[in-house]
C-alpha positions as CSV (number, residue, x, y, z in Angstrom):
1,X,18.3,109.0,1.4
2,X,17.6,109.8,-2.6
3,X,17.6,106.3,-4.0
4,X,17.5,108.7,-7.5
5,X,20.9,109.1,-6.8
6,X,22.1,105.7,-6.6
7,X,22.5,105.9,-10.4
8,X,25.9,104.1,-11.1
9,X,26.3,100.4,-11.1
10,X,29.2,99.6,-9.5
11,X,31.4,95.5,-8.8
12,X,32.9,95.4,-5.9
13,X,35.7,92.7,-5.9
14,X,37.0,90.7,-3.1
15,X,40.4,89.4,-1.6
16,X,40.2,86.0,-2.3
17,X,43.1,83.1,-1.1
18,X,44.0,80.7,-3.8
19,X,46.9,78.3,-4.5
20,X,49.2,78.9,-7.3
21,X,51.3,76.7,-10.1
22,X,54.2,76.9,-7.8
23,X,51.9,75.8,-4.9
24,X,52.0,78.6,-3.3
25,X,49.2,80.9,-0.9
26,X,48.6,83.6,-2.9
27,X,46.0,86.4,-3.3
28,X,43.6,87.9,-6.5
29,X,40.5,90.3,-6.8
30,X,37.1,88.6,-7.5
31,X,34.4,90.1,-8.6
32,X,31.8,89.5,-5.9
33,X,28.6,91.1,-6.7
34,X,27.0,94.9,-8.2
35,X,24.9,97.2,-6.8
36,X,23.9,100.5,-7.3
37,X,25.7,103.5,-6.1
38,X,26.3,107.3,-6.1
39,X,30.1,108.1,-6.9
40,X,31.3,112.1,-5.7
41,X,34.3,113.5,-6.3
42,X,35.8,114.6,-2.9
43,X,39.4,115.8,-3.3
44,X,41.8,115.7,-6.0
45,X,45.7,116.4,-6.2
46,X,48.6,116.5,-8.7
47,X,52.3,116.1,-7.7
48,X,55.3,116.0,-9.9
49,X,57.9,113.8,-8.5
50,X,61.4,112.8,-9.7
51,X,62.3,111.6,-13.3
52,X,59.0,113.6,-14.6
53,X,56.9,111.3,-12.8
54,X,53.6,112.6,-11.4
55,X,51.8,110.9,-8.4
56,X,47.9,111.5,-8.6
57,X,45.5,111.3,-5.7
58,X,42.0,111.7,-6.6
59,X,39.9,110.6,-3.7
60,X,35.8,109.9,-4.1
61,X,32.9,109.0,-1.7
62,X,30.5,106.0,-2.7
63,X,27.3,105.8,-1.1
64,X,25.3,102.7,-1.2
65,X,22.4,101.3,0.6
66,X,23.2,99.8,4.2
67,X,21.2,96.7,2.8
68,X,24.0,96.3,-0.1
69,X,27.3,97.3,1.0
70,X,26.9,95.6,4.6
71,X,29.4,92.9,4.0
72,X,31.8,95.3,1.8
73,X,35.2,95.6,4.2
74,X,38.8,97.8,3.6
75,X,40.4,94.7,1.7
76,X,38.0,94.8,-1.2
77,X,38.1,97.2,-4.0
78,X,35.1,98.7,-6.3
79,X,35.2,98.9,-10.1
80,X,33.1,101.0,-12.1
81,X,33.0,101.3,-15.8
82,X,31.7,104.7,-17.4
83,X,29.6,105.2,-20.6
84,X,32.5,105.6,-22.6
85,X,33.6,101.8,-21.7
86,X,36.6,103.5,-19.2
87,X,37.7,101.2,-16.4
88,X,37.6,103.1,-12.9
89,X,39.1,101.3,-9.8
90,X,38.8,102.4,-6.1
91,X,40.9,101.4,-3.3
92,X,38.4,101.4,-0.2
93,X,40.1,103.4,2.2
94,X,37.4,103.6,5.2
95,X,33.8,103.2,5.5
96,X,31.5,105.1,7.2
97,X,28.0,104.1,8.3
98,X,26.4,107.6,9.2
99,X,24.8,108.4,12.9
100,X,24.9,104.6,12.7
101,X,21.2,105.1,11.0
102,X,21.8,101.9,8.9
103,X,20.1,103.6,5.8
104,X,23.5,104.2,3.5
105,X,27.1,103.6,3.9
106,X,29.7,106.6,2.7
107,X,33.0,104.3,1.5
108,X,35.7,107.1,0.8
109,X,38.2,105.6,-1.9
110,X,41.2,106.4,-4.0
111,X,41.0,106.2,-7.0
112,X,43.9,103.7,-8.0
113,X,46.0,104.6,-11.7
114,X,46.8,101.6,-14.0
């Protein structure tokens, strides 16, 4: 693995349980720690739906070291923000952990649309 291209810092956020005002179970992201990754554009799409709405689906792989992304699971999400201060947020969709080499782990994402 290049560790030269691990050159984005990336937070990955977790699922975490907490009690409302009403007293109620409920769930928000929390940041849980940054490490450095490598973010590649996969696939991309475009689709215009009803109402001039359009649905986007940009999918990315993020590669990390085995070492860092060990306890990263499908529930979390990743955050990245650019150089020009632009908020990025992935939705893990599956993680893969290559020949099972425990060197790098390939999370593919979406790449969610605020």
């Amino acid at each position: 693995m290049n560790i030269a291209s691990l050159n984005k810092r990336i937070d990955v956020y977790d699922n975490v349980k907490y009690t409302n005002e009403l007293d109620e179970t409920a769930y928000r992201f929390e940041k849980l720690k940054t490490i450095w990754a490598s973010i590649v554009p996969q696939t991309g799409s475009l689709q215009k739906q009803q109402a001039d709405t359009i649905l986007t689906n940009v999918t990315h792989k993020i590669i990390v070291r085995y070492e860092s992304g060990k306890d990263i699971s499908k529930d979390m999400q990743i955050q990245y923000n650019d150089k020009n201060n632009v908020v990025h947020r992935y939705e893990i969709k599956y993680i893969l952990n290559p020949y099972f080499a425990n060197e790098k782990l390939e999370i593919f994402c979406q790449e969610l649309m605020d």
